[in-house]
C-alpha positions as CSV (number, residue, x, y, z in Angstrom):
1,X,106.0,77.5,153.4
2,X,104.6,76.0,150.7
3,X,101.9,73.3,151.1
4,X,102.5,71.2,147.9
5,X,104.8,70.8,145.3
6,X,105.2,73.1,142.9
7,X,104.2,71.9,139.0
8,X,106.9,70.7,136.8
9,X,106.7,70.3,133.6
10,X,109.5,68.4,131.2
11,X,109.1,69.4,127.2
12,X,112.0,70.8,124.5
13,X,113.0,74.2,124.2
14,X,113.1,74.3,120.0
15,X,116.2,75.6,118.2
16,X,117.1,78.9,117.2
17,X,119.3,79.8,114.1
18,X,120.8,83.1,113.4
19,X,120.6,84.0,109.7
20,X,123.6,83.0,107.2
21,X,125.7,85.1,106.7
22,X,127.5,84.7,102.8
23,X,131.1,86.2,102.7
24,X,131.9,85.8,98.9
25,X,131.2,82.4,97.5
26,X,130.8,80.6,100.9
27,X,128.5,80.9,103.8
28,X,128.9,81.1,107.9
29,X,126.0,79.2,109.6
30,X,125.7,79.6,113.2
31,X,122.9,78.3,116.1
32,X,122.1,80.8,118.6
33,X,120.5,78.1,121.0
34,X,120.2,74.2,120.0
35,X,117.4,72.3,120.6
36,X,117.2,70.9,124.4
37,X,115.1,68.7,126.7
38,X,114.4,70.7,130.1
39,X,112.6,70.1,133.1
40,X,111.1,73.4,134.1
41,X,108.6,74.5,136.8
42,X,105.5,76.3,136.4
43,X,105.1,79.6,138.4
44,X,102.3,82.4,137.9
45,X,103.8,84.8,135.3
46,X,103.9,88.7,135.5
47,X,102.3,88.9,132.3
48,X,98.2,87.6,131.7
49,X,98.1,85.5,129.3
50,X,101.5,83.4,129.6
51,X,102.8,80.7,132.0
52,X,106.1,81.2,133.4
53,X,108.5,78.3,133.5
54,X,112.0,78.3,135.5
55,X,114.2,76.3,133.4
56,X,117.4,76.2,135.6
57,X,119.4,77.2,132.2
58,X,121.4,80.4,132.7
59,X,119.9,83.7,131.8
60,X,118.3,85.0,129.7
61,X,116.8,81.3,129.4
62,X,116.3,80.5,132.9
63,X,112.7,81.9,132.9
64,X,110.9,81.3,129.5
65,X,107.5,82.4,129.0
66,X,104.6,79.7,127.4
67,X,101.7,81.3,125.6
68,X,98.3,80.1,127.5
69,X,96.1,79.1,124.0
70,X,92.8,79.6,126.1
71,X,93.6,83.1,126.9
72,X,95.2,86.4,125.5
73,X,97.8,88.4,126.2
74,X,101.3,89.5,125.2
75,X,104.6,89.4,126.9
76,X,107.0,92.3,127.4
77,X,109.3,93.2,124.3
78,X,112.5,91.0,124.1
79,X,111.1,88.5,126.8
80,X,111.6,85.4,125.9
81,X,108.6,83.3,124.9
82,X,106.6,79.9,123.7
83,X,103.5,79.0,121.7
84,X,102.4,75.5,121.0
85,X,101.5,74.4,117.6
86,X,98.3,72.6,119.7
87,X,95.9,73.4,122.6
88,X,97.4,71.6,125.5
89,X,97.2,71.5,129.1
90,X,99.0,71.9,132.3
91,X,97.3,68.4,134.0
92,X,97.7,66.3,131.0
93,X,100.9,67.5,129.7
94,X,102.5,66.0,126.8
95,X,106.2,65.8,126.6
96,X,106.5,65.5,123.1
97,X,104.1,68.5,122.2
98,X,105.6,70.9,119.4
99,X,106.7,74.2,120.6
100,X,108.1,77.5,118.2
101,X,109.6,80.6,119.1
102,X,107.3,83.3,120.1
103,X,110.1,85.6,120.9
104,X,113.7,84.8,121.4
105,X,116.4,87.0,123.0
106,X,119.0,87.4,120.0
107,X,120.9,90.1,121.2
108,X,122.2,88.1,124.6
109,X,123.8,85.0,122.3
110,X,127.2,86.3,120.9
111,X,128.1,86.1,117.5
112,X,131.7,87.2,117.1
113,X,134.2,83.8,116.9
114,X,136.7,85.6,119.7
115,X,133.8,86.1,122.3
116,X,132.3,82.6,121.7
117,X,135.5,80.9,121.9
118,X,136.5,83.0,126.1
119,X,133.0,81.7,126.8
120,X,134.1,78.4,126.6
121,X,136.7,78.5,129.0
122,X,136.4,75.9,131.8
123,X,132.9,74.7,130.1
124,X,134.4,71.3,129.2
125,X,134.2,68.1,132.0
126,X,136.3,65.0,131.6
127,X,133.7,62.5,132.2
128,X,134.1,59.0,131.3
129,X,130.6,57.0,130.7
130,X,129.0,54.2,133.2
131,X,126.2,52.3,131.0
132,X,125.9,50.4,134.2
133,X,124.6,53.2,136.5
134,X,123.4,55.1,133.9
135,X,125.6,58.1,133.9
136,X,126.7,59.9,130.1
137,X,130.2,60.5,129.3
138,X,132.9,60.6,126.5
139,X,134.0,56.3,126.0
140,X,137.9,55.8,127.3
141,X,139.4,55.9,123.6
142,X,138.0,59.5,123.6
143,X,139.4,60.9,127.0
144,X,142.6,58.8,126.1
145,X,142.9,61.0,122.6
146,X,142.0,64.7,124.5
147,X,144.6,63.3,127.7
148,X,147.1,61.9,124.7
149,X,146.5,65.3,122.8
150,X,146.8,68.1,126.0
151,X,150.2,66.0,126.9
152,X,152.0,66.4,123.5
153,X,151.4,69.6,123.0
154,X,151.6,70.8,126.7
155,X,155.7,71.7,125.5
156,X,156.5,75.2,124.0
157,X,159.5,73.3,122.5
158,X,158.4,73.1,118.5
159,X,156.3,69.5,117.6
160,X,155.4,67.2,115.0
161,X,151.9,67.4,113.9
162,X,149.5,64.6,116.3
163,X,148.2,61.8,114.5
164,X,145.5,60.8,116.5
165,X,144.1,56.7,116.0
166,X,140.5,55.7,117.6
167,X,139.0,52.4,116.9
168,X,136.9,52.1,114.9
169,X,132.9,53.4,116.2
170,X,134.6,54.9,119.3
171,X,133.4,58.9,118.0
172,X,135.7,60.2,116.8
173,X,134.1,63.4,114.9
174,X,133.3,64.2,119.0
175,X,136.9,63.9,120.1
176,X,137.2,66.2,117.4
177,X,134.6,68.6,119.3
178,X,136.0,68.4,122.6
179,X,139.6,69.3,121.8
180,X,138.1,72.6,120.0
181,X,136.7,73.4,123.4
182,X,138.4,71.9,125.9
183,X,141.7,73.6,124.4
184,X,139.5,76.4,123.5
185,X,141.5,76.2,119.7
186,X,140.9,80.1,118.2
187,X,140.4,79.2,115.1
188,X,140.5,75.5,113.1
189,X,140.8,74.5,109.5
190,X,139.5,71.2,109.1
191,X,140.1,69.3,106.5
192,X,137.9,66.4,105.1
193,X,138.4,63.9,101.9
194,X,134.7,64.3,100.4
195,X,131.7,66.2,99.6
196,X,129.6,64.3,102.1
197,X,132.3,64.4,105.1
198,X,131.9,68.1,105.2
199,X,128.5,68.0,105.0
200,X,128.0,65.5,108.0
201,X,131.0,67.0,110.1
202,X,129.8,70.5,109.1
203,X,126.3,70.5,111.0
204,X,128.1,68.1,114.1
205,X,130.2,71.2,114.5
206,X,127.3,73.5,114.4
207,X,125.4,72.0,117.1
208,X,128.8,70.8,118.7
209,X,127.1,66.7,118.2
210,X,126.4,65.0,121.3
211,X,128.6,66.8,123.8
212,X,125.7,68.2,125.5
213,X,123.7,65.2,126.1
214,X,127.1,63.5,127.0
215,X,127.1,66.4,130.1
216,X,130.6,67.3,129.3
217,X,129.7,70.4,128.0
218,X,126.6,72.6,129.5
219,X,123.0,72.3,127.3
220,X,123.7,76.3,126.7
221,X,127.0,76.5,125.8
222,X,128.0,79.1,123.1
223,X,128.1,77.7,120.0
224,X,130.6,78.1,117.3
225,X,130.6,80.3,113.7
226,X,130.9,77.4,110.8
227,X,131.8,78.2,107.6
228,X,131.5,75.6,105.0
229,X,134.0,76.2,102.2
230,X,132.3,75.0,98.8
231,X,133.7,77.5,96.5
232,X,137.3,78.4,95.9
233,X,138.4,82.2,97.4
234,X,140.8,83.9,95.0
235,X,141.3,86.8,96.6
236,X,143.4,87.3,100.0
237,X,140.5,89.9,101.3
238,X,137.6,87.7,100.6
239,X,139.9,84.8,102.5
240,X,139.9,87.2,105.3
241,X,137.0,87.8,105.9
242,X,135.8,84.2,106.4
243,X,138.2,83.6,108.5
244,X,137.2,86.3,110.8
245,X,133.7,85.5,110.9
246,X,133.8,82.1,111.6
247,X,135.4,79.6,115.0
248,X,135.5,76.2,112.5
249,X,136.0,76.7,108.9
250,X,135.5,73.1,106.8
251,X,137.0,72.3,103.5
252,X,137.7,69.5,100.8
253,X,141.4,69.6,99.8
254,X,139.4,70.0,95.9
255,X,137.8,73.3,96.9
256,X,141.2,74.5,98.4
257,X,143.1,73.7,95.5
258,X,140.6,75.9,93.5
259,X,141.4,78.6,95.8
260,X,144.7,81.0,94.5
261,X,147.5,80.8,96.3
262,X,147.4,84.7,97.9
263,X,144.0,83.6,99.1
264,X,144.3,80.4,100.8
265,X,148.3,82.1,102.0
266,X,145.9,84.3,103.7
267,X,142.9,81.7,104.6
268,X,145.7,79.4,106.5
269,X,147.9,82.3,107.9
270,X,144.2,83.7,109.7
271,X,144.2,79.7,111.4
272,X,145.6,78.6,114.4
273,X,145.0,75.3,114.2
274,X,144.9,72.2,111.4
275,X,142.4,69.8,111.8
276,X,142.8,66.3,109.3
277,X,140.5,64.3,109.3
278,X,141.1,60.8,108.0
279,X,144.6,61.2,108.8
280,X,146.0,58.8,106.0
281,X,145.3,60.8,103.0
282,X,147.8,63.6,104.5
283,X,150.7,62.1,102.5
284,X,148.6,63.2,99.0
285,X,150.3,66.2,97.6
286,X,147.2,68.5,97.8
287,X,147.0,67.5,101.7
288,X,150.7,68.2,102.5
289,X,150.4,71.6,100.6
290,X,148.1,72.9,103.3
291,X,149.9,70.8,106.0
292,X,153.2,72.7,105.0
293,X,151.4,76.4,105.3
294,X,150.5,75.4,109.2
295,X,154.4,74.4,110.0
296,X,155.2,77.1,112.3
């Protein structure tokens, strides 16, 4: 029985990219862990030197060791670990204090698109926000679109394409996020109109937005492969290949048309899903070109 309560500290667990990987003219960015406010608490670590913190996320993150600055020591191999950028302690915590990487477990975050995309089965929670109380959640227009969107297509009888319509503010680059996991889509090409659309939507789709702090997805949830498409593929190999190493790949309808047509044949046929975004430029030639390639 313990006679008091054990420490707790609250602080963020700092982000952790994985290297990009360039296939041909374009690259795959991926996150292995984004960045995310825990509350952990403080036990005595098996290792002198370190602090060790139970963080309630699920392994290999649910015990993270922090570096003790007024000691030494070194952790085990692999385990993961903290340092602070400043000399801190336990009594006067800071929240806001800067923590890096001391070691991170690489090798237990998957990488391939087809592994990420089982984990994220039954990882998505229809939750519908209450400012009132205080409790996160998608806004109604959103779980309208993902209820509106799992009820058209719930038929194995051939369909239309879905035009979806939010108001205006409502989110819609995260109803865009939700349907990729809630449906657990295999693999999307997303089409934007400009330069600066695919830059924004590109990094919401790396860190999948504001999902996790909306608690509709858990703060660990595997995170997709994103390739950003800023040079045109001519050959049907070089399509391939991004294709198979990425969940999300993200495209202008210019840099598509700049592709030849074996390659972005092959780019679309590797897709199992069309995502358009800003719907009403679809009847454009160059957008009803790759609209017609996802038919079937």
């Amino acid at each position: 029985m313990d006679l008091f309560a054990p420490l707790t500290i609250k602080f963020t667990l700092p982000v952790k990219s994985a290297p990009s990987r360039k296939v041909g003219g374009n690259f795959v960015q991926k996150l292995l862990f984004r960045a995310s406010k825990v509350e952990a608490q403080i036990k005595v670590a098996e290792f002198s030197g370190y602090f060790e913190l139970v963080t309630g996320l699920r392994p290999p993150l649910d015990i993270v060791y922090l570096k003790d600055p007024n000691t030494r020591g070194k952790c085990r191999l692999g385990v993961p670990s903290l340092k602070a950028e400043e000399h801190f302690s336990l009594q006067n915590w800071p929240e806001d204090i800067q923590l890096s990487w001391e070691q991170f477990p690489e090798q237990a975050f998957p990488t391939k698109p087809e592994k990420i995309n089982d984990l994220w089965r039954h990882q998505f929670q229809f939750k519908e926000e209450d400012p009132e109380h205080g409790f996160p959640g998608l806004r109604k227009p959103q779980l309208g679109a993902l209820h509106a969107i799992a009820g058209y297509f719930s038929t194995d009888l051939q369909v239309e394409p879905a035009t979806v319509v939010l108001p205006t503010g409502t989110g819609k680059t995260e109803t865009m996020l939700a349907t990729m996991v809630y449906q657990q889509c295999e693999k999307i090409l997303l089409i934007v109109p400009s330069d600066s659309l695919r830059t924004q939507i590109s990094k919401k789709f790396i860190d999948l937005g504001y999902l996790p702090e909306l608690t509709v997805v858990p703060p660990d949830i595997a995170l997709p492969n994103v390739a950003v498409i800023r040079k045109g593929i001519q050959s049907p190999e070089e399509a391939s290949l991004l294709a198979n190493a990425a969940n999300v790949l993200i495209a202008t309808t210019s840099v598509l048309s700049a592709c030849s047509e074996q390659a972005l044949n092959a780019l679309c046929e590797q897709c199992s899903d069309l995502f358009v975004d800003e719907a009403h430029h679809i009847s454009a030639t160059s957008w009803q070109a790759i609209r017609e390639r996802f038919r079937d």
